[in-house]
N, C-alpha and C positions, 0 to 999 in steps of 0.2 A: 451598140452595134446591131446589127441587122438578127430580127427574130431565127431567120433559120439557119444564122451561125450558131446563136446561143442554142436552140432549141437541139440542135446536132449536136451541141456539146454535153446537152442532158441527157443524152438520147446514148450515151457511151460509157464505156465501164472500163477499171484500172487493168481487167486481166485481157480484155482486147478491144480494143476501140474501135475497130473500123467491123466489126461483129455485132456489138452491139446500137450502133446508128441506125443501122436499116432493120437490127431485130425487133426493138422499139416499137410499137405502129407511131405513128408520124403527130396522131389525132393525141398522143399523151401528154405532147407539148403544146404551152401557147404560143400563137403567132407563126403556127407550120399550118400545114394541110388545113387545122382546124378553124382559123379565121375565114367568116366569110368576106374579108375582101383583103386586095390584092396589098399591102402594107408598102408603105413609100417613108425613107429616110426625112425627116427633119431637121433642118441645122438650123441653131438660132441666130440670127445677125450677128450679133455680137459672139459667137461660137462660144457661147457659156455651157450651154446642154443640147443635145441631140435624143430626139426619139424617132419612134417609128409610130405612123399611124398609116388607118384605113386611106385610101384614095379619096378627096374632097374633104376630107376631114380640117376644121379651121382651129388654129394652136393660137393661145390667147395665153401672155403675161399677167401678172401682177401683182406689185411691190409692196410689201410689210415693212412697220418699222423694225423690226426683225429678222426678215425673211423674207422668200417668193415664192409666187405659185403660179405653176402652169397647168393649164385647160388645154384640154384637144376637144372639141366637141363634133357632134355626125352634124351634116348640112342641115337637117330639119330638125333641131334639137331636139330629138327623142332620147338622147345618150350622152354622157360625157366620162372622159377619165381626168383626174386630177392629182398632180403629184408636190405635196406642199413641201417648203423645209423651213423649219423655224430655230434661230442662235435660242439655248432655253440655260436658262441658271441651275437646273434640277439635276442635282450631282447622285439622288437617289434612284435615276432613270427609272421612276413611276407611269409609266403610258397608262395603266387605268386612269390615276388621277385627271390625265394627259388628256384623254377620251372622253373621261365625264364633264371637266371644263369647256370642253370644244365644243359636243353635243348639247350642253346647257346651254350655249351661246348664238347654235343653230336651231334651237327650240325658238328661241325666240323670233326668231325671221320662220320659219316654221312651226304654228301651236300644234299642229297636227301628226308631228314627227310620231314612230313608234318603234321603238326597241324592240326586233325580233328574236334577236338571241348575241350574246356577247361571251368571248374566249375568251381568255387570257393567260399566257405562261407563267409557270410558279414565281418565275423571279422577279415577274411583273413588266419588264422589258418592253412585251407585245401584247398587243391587243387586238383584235378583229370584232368589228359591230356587224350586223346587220342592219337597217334600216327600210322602214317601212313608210308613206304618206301617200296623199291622195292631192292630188291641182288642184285649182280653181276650177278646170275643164273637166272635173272628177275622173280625168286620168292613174291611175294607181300604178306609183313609181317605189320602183325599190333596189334597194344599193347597197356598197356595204365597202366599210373605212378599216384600212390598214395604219394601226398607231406604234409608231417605233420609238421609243427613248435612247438614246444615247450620246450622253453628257460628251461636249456641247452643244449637242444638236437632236431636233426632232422631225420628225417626219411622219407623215400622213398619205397615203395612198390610197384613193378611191374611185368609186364607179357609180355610177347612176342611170337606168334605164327602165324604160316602160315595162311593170312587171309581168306583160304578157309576151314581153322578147328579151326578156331576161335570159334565159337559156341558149337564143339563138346569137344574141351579141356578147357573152361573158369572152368568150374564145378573143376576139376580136380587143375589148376592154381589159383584159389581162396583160395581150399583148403588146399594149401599148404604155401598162404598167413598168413591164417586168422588160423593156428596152429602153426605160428611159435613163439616160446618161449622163449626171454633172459632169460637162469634160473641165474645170478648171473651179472647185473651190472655194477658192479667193477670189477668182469672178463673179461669182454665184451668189457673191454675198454682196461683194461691191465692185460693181463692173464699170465704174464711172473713174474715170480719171486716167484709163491704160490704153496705152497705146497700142493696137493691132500689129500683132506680128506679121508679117506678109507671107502670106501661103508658099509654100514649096510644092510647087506642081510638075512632077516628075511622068515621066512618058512610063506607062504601062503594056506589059504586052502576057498574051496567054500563057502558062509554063504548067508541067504535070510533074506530081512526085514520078519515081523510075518505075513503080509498079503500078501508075495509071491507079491509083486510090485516089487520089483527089489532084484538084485543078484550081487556082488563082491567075489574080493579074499579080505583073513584078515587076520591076525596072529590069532590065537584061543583066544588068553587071552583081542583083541581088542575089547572094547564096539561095538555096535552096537542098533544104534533105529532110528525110522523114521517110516512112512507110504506111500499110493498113492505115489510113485517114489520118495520123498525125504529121502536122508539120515543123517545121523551125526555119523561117526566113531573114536574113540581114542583110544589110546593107554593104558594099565593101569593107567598111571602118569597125563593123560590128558594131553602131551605136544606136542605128533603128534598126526596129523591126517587129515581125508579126510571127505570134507563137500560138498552135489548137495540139496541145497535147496531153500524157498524162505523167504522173511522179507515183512511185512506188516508196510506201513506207512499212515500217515492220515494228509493230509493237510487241507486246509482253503476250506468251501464245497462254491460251488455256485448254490445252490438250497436252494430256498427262502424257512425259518421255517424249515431248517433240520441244527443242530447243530454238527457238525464234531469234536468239542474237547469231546462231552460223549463218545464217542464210546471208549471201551474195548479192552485191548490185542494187541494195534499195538503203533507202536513209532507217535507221534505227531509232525512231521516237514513237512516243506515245502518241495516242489521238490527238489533235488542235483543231481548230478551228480553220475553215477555209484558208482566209490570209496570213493565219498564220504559217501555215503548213503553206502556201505558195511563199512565203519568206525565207521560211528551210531550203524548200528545194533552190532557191536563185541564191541564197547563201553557199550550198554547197557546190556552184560554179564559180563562187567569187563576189560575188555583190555584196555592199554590206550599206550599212550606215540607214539601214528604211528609215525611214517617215510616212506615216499616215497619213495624208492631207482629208479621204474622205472615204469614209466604211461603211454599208449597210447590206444589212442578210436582207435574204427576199424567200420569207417561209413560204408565200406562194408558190414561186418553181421549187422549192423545196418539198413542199409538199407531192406535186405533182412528181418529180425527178425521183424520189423513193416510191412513189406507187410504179412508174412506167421499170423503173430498177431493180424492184422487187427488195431493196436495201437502204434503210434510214439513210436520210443524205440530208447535207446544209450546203447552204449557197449565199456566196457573198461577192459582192462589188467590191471595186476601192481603187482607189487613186493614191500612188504610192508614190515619192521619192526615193532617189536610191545612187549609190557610187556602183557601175558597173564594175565588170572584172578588169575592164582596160584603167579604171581611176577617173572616168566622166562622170561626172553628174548629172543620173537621169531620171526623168517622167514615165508614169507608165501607166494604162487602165486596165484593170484584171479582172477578170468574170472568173468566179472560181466554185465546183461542186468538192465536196468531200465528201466519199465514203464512209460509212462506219467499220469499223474493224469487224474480223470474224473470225472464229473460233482463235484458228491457229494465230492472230492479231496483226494479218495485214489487213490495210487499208490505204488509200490513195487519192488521187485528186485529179480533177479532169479541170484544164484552164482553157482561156483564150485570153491572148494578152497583145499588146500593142504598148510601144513604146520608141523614146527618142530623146538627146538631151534636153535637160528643160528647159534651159534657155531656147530651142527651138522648136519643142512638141506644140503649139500652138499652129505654128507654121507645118508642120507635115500631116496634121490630125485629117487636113481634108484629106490627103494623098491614102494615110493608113486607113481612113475609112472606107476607102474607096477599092485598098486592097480584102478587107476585111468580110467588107460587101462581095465580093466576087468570088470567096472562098467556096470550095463543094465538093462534097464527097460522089465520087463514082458511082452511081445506084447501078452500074451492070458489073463493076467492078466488085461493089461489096456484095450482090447474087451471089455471083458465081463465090464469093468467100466464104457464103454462107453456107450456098450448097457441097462446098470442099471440107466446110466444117461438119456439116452433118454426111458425108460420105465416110469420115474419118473415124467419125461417132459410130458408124455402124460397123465400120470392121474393128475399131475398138470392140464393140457390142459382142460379134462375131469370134473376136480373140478371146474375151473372156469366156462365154459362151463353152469354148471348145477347150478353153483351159480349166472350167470348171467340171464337164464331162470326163476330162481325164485325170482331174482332181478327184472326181466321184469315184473313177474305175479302180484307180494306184489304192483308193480308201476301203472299196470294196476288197480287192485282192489282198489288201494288207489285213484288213480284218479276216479274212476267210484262211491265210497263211497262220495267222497270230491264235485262230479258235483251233485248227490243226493242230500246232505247236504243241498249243496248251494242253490237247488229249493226247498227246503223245507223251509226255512229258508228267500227265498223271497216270497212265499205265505202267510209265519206269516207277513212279515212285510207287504205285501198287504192288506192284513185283517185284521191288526191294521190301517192302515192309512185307508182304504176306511170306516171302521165303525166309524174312529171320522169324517172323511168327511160327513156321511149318519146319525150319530148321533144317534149310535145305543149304547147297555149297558147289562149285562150280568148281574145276578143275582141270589144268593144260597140260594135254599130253605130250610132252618133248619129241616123243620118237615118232608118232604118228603127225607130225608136222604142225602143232600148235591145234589140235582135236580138240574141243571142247565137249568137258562130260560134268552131268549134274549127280549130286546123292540125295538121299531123301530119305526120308522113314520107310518108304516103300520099295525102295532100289536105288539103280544105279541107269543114266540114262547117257546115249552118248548123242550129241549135235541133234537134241530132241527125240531121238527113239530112244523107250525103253530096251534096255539089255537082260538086265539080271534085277528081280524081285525076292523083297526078302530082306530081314532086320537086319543080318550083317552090315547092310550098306546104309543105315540110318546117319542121320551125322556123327553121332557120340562114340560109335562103334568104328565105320570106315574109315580110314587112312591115308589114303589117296593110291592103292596099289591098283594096275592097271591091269582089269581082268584080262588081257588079249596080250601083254606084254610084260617081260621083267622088269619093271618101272614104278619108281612112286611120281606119282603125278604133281601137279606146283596147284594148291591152291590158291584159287583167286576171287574177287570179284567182279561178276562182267558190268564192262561198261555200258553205258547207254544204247553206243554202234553194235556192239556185241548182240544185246538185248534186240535190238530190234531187226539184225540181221540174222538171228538163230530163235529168238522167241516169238517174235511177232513178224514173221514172213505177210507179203502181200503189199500192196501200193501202199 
């Protein structure tokens, strides 16, 4: 499909997709902004594969006893990309072995070859060369081969240009990597003896999701819904159709006291793999019975898609069979990114898919690529989203802000209440302990209306004035008889309210 479908679909993230398109710079993807030239669809006569290349650019076949490989090469041959696939018996999917065999064989048509530097993943799977050599014209060309293993099949992806516009053509060379498209398989391998299906060439016309987020061609009578740059389009019958959106999935969380299987509304598995995880999700509307016809990652945009994302991401093609939810059997080609999970262990998936029965996806392929191509997100539409989202962020910013300030106040005054408390609180208890220490005694005088009077070794006091001094009124001695009235008084102990409204008068 067209670069700046896929490159829009890298360019977006599971928790908002029409936010992260345009928050992306453009220049993170290949075959957007950053190709220097204008990129034009390719279809091959026989519609076995479809790529995108630069303008003038010339696409060149050719047939393995195994396999085939197409060439796009620039007009003055200073560049070329090339995307090989080979039937391989290697059930160990070894691509180093894969790579040193190839490179041995290219040493030979080239003595001068030179190995700048070579990856390779632990499992051994992938491989990435650089290469280095020099012309006849002592031009100094340098490239670099993408080696993929996977039983029964291999793959080769590469580039080759002059190493002094190596830099300025990669953009361009990538792009015509990371678009190119086996549409059929079993054509790909042996396209001789089948009969053409006849194109279904169906009338297109302009249509807009409701919230003006993005814009396609569609036949009038095809559904349409979606919002913020996701869409979902079918045909009346629900049996074609063209799909750029995301799936929500919820793994095992790693944040202590946060429970990851309550959460609502998202599929509950662990991490998978792209097509795998686009499997789940069309299983859990109803499809079943996949079949794989034709699988491959593209650690390239992968690469790229976790830097522009800020989040490890995989990316995988494929060409799927499948029984829809109606019970048809259908075709379908799915470009798909996955997320890596995080903390809490969601993770998701960003697709673009096209599909139709397969007895007749051959026949609609031009029509859905032609819808496919015409797909685009609102760049004033996602501004103004952007800028809604960071107006939102800032009174966010501002709530917090102001709810931390009165978080700080409530913390102060609680503290300054709680250090009060406390001193009030060891006063009582000082003035209980130093009065049994001193052997003093509290006493309520009935008749004079609940009077409070203290004794002491030293006298007798009433509501804090001393009265009467002198041993008689020491505690061991006094009694509780009320110098001012015929009464014995009720001892007591004051309480805390007492204490501090008769012994510690003041704020």
């Amino acid at each position: 499909m067209k670069p700046r479908t896929i490159a829009r679909a890298m360019l977006s993230s599971a928790l908002s997709l029409a936010l992260l398109l345009v928050a992306v710079p453009a220049s993170a993807a290949p075959g957007h902004s950053a190709s220097p030239a204008q990129l034009e669809l390719h279809l091959s006569p026989d519609r076995t594969f479809a790529l995108y290349k630069p303008a003038g650019w010339r696409v060149t076949e050719h047939q393995h006893p195994n396999g085939r490989t197409v060439v796009a090469t620039a007009p003055e041959g200073h560049a070329f990309a090339q995307i090989t696939t080979l039937a391989t018996g290697d059930h160990g999917n070894d691509s180093v072995r894969f790579a040193s065999d190839t490179l041995r064989h290219v040493r030979q048509q080239i003595p001068g070859l030179r190995i700048a530097w070579v990856r390779s993943t632990q499992d051994r799977r992938r491989t990435a060369v650089e290469i280095e050599y020099t012309k006849t014209d002592a031009t100094q060309i340098r490239g670099r081969q993408y080696f993929l293993a996977n039983h029964p099949e291999a793959r080769v992806y590469g580039y080759e240009t002059e190493a002094a516009r190596f830099g300025a053509l990669q953009p361009a060379l990538l792009s015509v990597l990371s678009n190119f498209t086996a549409l059929d398989p079993s054509q790909w391998k042996d396209a001789a003896g089948r009969a053409p299906v006849a194109p279904v060439d169906l009338p297109l016309h302009p249509r807009r999701l409701q919230d003006g987020s993005a814009s396609l061609l569609l036949p009038r009578d095809w559904e349409m819904i979606g919002a913020k740059g996701a869409t979902l389009s079918k045909s009346p019958d629900g049996n074609v159709g063209f799909a750029f959106s995301t799936a929500e999935f919820m793994g095992s969380s790693n944040i202590p006291y946060f429970d990851s299987s309550r959460i609502q509304g998202v599929i509950h598995a662990p991490y998978a793999a792209p097509i795998d995880a686009m499997a789940m999700a069309m299983q859990r509307y109803g499809s079943r019975n996949f079949r794989v016809l034709e699988r491959a990652p593209n650690p390239a945009r992968a690469a790229e898609a976790s830097v522009a994302l800020r989040r490890r991401a995989e990316v995988e093609t494929a060409m799927l069979t499948f029984v829809n939810e109606r019970g048809v059997r259908s075709k379908g080609y799915y470009d798909v990114i996955a997320l890596s999970p995080m903390p809490s262990g969601q993770w998701g998936i960003i697709f673009f898919a096209v599909w139709a029965p397969e007895a007749q996806f051959d026949g609609y392929l031009p029509t859905l690529v032609k819808i496919a191509d015409s797909f685009k997100i609102n760049e004033r539409w996602a501004a103004d989203h952007i800028r809604q989202g960071v107006a939102n962020l800032r009174r966010q910013m501002e709530r917090t802000s102001a709810a931390m300030t009165e978080a700080a106040r409530a913390s102060r005054e609680s503290l300054t209440a709680a250090f009060q408390e406390r001193a009030r609180s060891e006063q009582y208890l000082d003035y209980k302990r130093t009065s049994t220490i001193r052997g003093e005694q509290e006493w309520v005088s009935q008749v004079e209306g609940g009077a409070l009077y203290e004794s002491d070794r030293w006298g007798l006091s009433r509501e804090g004035e001393r009265l009467i001094e002198g041993q008689p009124y020491n505690y061991y001695n006094y009694e509780g008889r009320n110098p001012r009235y015929n009464e014995t008084m009720t001892p007591v102990d004051a309480s805390r309210e007492v204490f501090e409204r008769v012994y510690r008068p003041g704020p």
